[in-house]
N, C-alpha and C positions, 0 to 999 in steps of 0.2 A: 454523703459527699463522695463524690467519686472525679481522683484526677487520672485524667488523660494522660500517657507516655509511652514512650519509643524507646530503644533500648541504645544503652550510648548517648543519646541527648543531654540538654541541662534541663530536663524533664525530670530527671535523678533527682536534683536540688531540692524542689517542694515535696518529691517524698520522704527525702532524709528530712526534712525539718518537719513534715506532719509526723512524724514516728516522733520524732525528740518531742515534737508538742504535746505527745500522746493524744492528738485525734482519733475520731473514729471516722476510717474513712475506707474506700475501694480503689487499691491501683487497677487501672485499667489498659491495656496494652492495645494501642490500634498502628493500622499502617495509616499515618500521619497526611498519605495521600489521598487513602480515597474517597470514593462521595460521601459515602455515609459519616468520615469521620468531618468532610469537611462542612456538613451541615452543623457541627458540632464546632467550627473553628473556620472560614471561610477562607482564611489563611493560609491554612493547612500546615498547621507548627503545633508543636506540643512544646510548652505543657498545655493542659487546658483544667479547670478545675471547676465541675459541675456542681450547684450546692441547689439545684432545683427548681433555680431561677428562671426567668425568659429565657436567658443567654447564659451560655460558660463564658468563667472567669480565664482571659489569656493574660500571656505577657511574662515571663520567670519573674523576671524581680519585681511586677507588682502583685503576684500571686506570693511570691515573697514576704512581702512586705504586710499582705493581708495576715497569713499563717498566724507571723511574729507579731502583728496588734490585735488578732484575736484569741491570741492564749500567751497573755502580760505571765501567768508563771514563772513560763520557760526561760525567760529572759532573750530570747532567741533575736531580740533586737536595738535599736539604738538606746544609750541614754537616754536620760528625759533631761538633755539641759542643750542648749541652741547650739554648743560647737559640738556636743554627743548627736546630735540629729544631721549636723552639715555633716563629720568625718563619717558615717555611715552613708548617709545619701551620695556623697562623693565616690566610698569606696564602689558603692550597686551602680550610679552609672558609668564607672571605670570599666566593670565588669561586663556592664549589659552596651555600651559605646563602645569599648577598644577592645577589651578584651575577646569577646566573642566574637566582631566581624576578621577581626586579625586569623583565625580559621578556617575563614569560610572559602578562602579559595585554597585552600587544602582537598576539602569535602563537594566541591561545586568550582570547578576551576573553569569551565565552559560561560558561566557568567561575567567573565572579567575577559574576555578576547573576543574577537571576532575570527579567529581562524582556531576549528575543533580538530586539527589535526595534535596526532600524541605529541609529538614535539614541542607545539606550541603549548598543551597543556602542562608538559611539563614543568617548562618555562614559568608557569602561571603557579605551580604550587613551589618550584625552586626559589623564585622571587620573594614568595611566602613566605621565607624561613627568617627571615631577617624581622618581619613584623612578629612573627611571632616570638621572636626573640625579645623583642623590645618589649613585648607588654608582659611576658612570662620574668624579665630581669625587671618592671616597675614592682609585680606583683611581689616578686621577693621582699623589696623593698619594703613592700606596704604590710607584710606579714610580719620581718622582723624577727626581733630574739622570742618576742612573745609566742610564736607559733601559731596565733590568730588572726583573721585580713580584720577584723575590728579590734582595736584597744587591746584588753589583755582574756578577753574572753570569748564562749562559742554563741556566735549566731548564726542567722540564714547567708551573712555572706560565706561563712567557711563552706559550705556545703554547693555554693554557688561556684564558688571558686573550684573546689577540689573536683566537681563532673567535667568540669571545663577543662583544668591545670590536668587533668589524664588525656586531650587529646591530643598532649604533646609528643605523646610515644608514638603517634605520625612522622615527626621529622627529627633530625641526628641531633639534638641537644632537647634531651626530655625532662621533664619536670625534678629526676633523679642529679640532675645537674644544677637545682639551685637550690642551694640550703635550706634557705627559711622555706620555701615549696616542698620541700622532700620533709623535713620536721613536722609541717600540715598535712603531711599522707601518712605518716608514720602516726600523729594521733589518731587522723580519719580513719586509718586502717584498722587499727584496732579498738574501733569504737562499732559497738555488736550492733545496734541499728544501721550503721552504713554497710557491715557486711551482709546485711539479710537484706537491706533493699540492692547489694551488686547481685546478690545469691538469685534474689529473686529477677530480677530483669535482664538477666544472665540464659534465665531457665525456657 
């Protein structure tokens, strides 16, 4: 098994939860651009997660989602009862909906204008800060005193959450600005698989 990732990305996510699953798997580092990775993802997004098949597994949260129902151990995912399965599927497309587009004209601000001069892009990531506010102050919400974006324990969304909730240190109110988000870095940080996959896609 060998997943696909970039450095920075929510590519991060499925390797902190393959380590917590204790998989046996190969991180693989491509530039997300080019041809050869995009035969691999046509898309050209990471994550991508090769298990041998016709085709690699894309997509974060349903490569997610695969991880956490194929190693039931870990616990790495929802409940097993009908409102344990809604408040998780709610939180992953909070995450993979709002969350994650609320960035992206941060990182690719020339997609949302039509005039690429610096000004206007700035424009384009200054206006950004307000969404990203809003979904960085839900996510607090949804984390809580628990310290977890599920219930009172760790699965794939915390890991989801937390590659993402660090590219807040882009703009002037970063993830250190909202409690329940700064209490989910503070376990995440000191939790020895999330530091050896930052160690390593760091390197």
């Amino acid at each position: 098994m060998r997943l696909f990732y970039a450095p920075g990305t929510c590519a991060l996510a499925p390797w902190i939860a393959l380590r917590w699953a204790g998989a046996d798997f190969e991180a693989v580092r491509v530039d997300y651009a080019s041809p050869d990775f995009r035969r691999v993802n046509p898309l050209a997004q990471v994550p991508a997660l090769d298990l041998g098949g016709p085709r690699a597994m894309t997509q974060a949260d349903a490569i997610l989602g695969y991880i956490a129902e194929t190693h039931p151990a870990a616990r790495l995912g929802p409940d097993d009862d009908a409102m344990g399965r809604f408040e998780f599927a709610e939180a992953m497309a909070f995450l993979t909906g709002d969350f994650h587009p609320a960035f992206w004209p941060l990182f690719s601000p020339q997609r949302f204008t039509a005039d690429h001069a610096p000004p206007s892009l700035d424009n384009v990531k200054k206006a950004a800060e307000a969404r990203v506010d809003r979904v960085m102050t839900y996510l607090d919400r949804l984390i809580g005193a628990e310290g977890h974006v599920y219930r009172d324990r760790r699965t794939v969304a915390d890991a989801y959450a937390f590659v993402m909730a660090r590219w807040s240190a882009k703009v002037a109110k970063t993830w250190k600005d909202y409690p329940n988000i700064a209490r989910l870095f503070d376990r995440m940080n000191a939790d020895p698989d999330v530091a050896e996959v930052l160690r390593l896609s760091a390197a």
